[in-house]
Every structure is written in structure tokens, then in C-alpha cells.
C-alpha positions in Angstrom: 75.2 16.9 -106.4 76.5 14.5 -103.5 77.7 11.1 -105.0 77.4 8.0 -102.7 80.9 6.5 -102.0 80.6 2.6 -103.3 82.6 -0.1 -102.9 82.1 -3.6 -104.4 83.4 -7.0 -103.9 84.3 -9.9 -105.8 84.0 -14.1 -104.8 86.7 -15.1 -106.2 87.7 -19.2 -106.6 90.1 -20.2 -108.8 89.9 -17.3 -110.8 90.9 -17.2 -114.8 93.3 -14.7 -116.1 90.0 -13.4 -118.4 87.9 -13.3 -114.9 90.7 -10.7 -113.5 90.8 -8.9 -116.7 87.4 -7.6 -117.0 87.6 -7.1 -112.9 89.8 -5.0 -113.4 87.9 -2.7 -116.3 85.0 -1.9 -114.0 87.1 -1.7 -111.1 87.6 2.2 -111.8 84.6 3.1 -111.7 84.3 2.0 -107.5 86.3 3.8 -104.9 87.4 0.5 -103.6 86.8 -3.2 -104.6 87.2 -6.5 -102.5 88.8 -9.3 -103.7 87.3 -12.0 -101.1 89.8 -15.2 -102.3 87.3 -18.5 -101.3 90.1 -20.9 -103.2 91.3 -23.9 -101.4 95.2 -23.0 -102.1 97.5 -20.4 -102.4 98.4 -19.3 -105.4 101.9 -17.0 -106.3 100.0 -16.1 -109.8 97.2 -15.4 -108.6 97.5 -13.2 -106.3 100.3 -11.2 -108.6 97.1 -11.1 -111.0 94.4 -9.3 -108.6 97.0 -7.3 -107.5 96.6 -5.0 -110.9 93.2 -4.6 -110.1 92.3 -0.6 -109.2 91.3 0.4 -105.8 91.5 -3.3 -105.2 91.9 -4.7 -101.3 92.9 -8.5 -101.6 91.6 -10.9 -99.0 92.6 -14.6 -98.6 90.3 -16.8 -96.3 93.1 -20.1 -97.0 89.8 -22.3 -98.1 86.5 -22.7 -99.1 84.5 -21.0 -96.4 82.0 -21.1 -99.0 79.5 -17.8 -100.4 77.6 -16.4 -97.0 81.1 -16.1 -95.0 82.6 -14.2 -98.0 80.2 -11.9 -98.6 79.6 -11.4 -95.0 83.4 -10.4 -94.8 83.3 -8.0 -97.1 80.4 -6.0 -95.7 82.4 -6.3 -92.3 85.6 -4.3 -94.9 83.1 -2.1 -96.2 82.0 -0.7 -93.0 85.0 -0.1 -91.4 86.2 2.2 -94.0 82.8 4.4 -94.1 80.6 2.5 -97.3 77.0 2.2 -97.0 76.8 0.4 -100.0 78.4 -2.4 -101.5 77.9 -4.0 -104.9 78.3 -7.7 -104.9 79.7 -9.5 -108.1 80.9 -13.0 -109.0 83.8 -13.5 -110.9 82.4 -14.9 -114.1 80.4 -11.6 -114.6 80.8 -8.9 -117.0 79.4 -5.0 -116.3 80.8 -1.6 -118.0 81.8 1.2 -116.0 79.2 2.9 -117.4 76.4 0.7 -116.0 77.9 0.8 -112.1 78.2 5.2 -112.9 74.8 5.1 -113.4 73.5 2.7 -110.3 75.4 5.1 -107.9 73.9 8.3 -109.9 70.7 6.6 -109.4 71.4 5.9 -105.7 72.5 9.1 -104.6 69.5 11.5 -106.0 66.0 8.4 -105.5 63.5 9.4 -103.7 62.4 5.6 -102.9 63.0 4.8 -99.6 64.0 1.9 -97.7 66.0 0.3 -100.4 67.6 -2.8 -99.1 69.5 -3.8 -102.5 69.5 -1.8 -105.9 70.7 -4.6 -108.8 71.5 -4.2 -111.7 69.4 -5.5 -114.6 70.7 -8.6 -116.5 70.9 -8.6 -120.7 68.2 -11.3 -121.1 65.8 -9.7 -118.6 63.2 -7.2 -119.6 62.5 -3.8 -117.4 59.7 -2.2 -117.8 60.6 1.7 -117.2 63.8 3.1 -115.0 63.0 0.4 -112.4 60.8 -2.5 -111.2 60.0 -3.6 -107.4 61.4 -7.4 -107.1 61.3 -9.6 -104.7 64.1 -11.5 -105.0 67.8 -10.6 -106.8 70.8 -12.7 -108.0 73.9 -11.5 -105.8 76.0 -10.5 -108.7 75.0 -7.7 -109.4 73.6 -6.5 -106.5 74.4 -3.4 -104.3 73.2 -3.9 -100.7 73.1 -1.9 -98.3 75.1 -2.5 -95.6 73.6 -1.0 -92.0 70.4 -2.6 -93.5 72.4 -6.0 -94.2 73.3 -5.6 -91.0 70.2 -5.5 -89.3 68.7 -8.3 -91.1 71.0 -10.5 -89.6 73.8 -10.6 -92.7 74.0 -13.5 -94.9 73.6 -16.8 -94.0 76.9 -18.7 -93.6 75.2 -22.2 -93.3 74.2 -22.6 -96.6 77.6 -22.3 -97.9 76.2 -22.1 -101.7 73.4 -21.9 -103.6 70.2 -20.1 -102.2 72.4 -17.5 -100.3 71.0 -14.5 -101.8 67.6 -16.1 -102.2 66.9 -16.4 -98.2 68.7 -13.0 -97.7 66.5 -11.3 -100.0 63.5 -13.3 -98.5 64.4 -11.9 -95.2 64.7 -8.2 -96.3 61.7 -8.9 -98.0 59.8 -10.0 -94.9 61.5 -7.1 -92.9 59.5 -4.6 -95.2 62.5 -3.1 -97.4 62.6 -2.9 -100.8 64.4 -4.1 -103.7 64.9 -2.6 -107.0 66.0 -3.1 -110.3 67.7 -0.3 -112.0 66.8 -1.1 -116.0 69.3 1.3 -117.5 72.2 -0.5 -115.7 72.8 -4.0 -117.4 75.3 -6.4 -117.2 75.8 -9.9 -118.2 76.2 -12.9 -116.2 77.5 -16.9 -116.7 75.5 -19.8 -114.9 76.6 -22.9 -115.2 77.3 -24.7 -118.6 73.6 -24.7 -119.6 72.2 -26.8 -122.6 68.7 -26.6 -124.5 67.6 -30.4 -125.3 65.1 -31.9 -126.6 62.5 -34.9 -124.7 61.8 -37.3 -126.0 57.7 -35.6 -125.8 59.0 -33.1 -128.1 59.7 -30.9 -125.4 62.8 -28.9 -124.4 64.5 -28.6 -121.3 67.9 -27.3 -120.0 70.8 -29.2 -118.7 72.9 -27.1 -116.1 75.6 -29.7 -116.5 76.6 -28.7 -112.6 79.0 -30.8 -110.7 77.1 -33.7 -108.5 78.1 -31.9 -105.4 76.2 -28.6 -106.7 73.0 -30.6 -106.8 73.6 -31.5 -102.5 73.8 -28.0 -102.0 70.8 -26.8 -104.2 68.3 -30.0 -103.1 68.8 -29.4 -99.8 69.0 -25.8 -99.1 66.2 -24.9 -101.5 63.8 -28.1 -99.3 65.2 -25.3 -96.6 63.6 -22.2 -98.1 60.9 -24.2 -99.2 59.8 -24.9 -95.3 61.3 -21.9 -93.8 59.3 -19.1 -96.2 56.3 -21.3 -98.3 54.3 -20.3 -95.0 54.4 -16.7 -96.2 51.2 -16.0 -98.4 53.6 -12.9 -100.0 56.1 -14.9 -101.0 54.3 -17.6 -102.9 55.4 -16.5 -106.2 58.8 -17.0 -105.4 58.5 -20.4 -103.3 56.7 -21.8 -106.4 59.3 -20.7 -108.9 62.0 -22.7 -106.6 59.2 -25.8 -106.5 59.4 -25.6 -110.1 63.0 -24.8 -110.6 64.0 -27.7 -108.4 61.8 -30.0 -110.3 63.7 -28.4 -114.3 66.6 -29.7 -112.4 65.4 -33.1 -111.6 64.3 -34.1 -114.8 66.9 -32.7 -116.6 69.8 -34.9 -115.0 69.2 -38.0 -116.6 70.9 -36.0 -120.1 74.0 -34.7 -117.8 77.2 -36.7 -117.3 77.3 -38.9 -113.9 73.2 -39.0 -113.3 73.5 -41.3 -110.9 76.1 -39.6 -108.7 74.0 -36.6 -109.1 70.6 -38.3 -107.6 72.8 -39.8 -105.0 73.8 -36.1 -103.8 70.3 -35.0 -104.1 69.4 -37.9 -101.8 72.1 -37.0 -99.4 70.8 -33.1 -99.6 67.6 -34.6 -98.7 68.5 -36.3 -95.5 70.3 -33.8 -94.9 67.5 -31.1 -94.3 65.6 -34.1 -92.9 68.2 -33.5 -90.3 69.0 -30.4 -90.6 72.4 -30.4 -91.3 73.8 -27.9 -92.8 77.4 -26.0 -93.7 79.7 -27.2 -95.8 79.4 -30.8 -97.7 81.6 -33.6 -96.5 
């Protein structure tokens, strides 16, 4: 049976020594992996760290070019040296070998066609059968494929985080390919430093406990997607989970350190999109 060739790629920003560690233990299982560096500084160490890393190419940018230019370099690697497909990771996230054999086993005998992105499936979600149809899927975790990445337009740069792979997979959506999730390949994935707490109604909420700066970036790119895509009756599911998502994070604030430098970047995100400014925050 003919195996797709995969190769993978990895946002990496201030990396831990545990965050090139397990890197490095699915790292075999790709024929080549990407180490896109988005940190601000060189670093002797760290570089001597990714550099144990199998089939490992490393890649410094010299700053924070933020998410959409990384990823977008690393398709632009994986297509010069022949992949069609490229799994995207963050660094904070934990797959077996096992899980990525399987995705590309999967990939190279399915019958579906038109697959823009096959993902893997995280721990706390639930799969009904070997796959589902989605709409929308995390970028960890995510193998994409590249000539149709391509003719989508790539990712978009100008968000610089947060959203990314939401208005990319809206796109590929709109463009009428698919996305999967493959049930039988999990992994598990960090966001944030999230908190259950309790209202004061008796009712709980989560605290993200994000950096105020985070909140600029999700405020105003998600008012973005909101505008851009809520005009798109098949989409409506998913513009009202990121009304309602934007309006958890809202609330939850006031029980986060620094509230009030947090409203005051949600405020700035907001005249920000007002006029349409976008890139990286300054």
C-alpha cells in the first residue's frame, strides 16, 4: 500500500526543555518536521535543544512575526521538498507516534474527497465513529493540505494570533472542501491557564487567565470574523459559538489578575477593527 510522505511543523516561542522533549518523541514518526522559531531572541540553548529533534529542519524568523507568517513558512518548506501534507502542532501539545501512524494510514487509503485538513481528535472531545465532518479545527493538530492551502489564499498573516485557524478554516469551508476529524487519532492539547469558578448566581465560569495583550488580539480579530463570515447562513453555528465565546471571556475577567488592563486591551481591539487595523499590537 502507498503511504503519503508527511511532514509537520512546530510554532515554537520560548520553548521549554519538556516542550522539546515530547517534540522530539513524535518526531519519528514524520519524514521531516519544522521547527518555525517565532521567539523574539536568540537563544545558544535553545537551538542546541531542537537540534536533537529527528528529521528536524530548524528555522529562525529573529522575532515575533506572529502565527499566520509561521505557518505560512512552513507550508512554503513543505512544498519545496515534495509534501502535500503538513500536520501543524503547537509546542505545548502532546500526540504519540502511534496517533500521527494512523492519520497518515488513514490519509493515504480514504476514499473522501476534497479533504482540506484531516485533525486529529483531542482527549476531551467525543467522535462519534472513525470520523466526523467539522467545520472548523484547532491548528494543532491539524494536517492541511498544502496545494489546497495554497489555493485558498494560505493563512492570514494579519491577524498575527488568535483566530488564525478559525478564518482559514472558514475559508476552506466556504471554498467547498472538507474537514475531518480522524477519532482514532487523539492527542492532548494546553490552552491557557484555565480556572473553573464559581458566580456569585451559583454559576460557574472559566477564567483563561491570558495576558492583557491576548485579549487585543482575540476582541478584535474575532469582531473581524464576526463581520467578515456572520453573513454566511452555513456558518452560523460557528459565528454564534465565537459571539458566545467572546462574551465567557468578558465576564470572566473581572476574577483574572489585572482586569482593568485587560478591558483597556479589549477596548483598544475594538477601535482597532473599527479601523481596521490589524497586524501585530503596538
Amino acid at each position: 500500500m502507498c503511504t503519503i510522505k508527511l511532514a509537520a511543523c512546530v510554532v515554537l516561542y520560548h520553548p521549554t526543555k519538556e516542550n522539546i522533549r515530547h517534540i522530539a518523541e513524535y518526531a519519528r514518526a514524520l519524514d521531516r518536521i519544522y521547527l518555525i522559531d517565532n521567539s523574539e531572541t536568540p537563544n545558544r540553548g535553545r537551538k542546541e535543544a531542537v537540534h536533537t529533534v529527528p528529521n528536524s529542519v530548524y528555522i529562525e524568523l529573529g522575532d515575533n512575526y506572529g502565527i499566520g507568517k509561521a505557518l505560512n513558512c512552513a507550508l512554503r518548506w513543505a512544498k519545496r521538498e515534495g509534501f502535500e501534507w503538513l500536520l501543524t502542532m503547537d509546542q505545548d501539545t502532546i500526540v504519540k507516534a502511534d496517533a500521527i501512524e494512523y492519520a497518515r494510514s488513514y490519509l493515504s487509503c480514504t476514499e473522501i474527497g476534497n479533504i482540506g485538513i484531516a485533525c486529529l481528535r483531542w482527549t476531551e472531545d467525543v467522535g462519534k465513529g472513525k470520523y466526523d465532518f467539522l467545520k472548523f479545527a484547532l491548528t494543532s493538530g491539524s494536517i492541511v493540505n498544502i496545494e489546497i492551502a495554497e489555493k485558498i489564499g494560505k493563512f492570514n498573516e494579519a491577524f498575527f494570533i488568535d483566530g488564525v485557524d478559525m478564518e482559514f478554516c472558514y475559508r476552506l469551508y466556504l471554498h467547498g472542501y472538507r474537514m475531518i476529524r480522524l477519532n482514532e487519532a487523539v492527542m492532548v492539547h494546553f490552552i491557557g491557564n484555565k480556572k473553573k469558578i464559581m458566580l456569585g448566581s451559583g454559576e460557574a465560569a472559566i477564567t483563561h487567565n491570558y495576558p492583557p495583550v491576548r485579549y487585543y488580539y482575540i476582541f478584535r480579530n474575532y469582531f473581524y470574523l464576526i463581520k467578515q463570515y456572520g453573513k454566511y447562513s452555513s456558518l452560523e453555528d460557528e459565528i454564534q459559538r465565537a459571539k458566545i465565546r467572546l462574551w465567557e471571556y468578558f465576564v470572566s475577567i473581572p476574577y483574572e489578575k489585572q482586569p482593568l488592563k485587560k478591558y483597556a486591551c479589549i477596548l483598544k481591539g475594538f477601535c482597532h477593527f473599527v479601523l481596521k487595523k490589524q497586524g501585530r499590537y503596538y
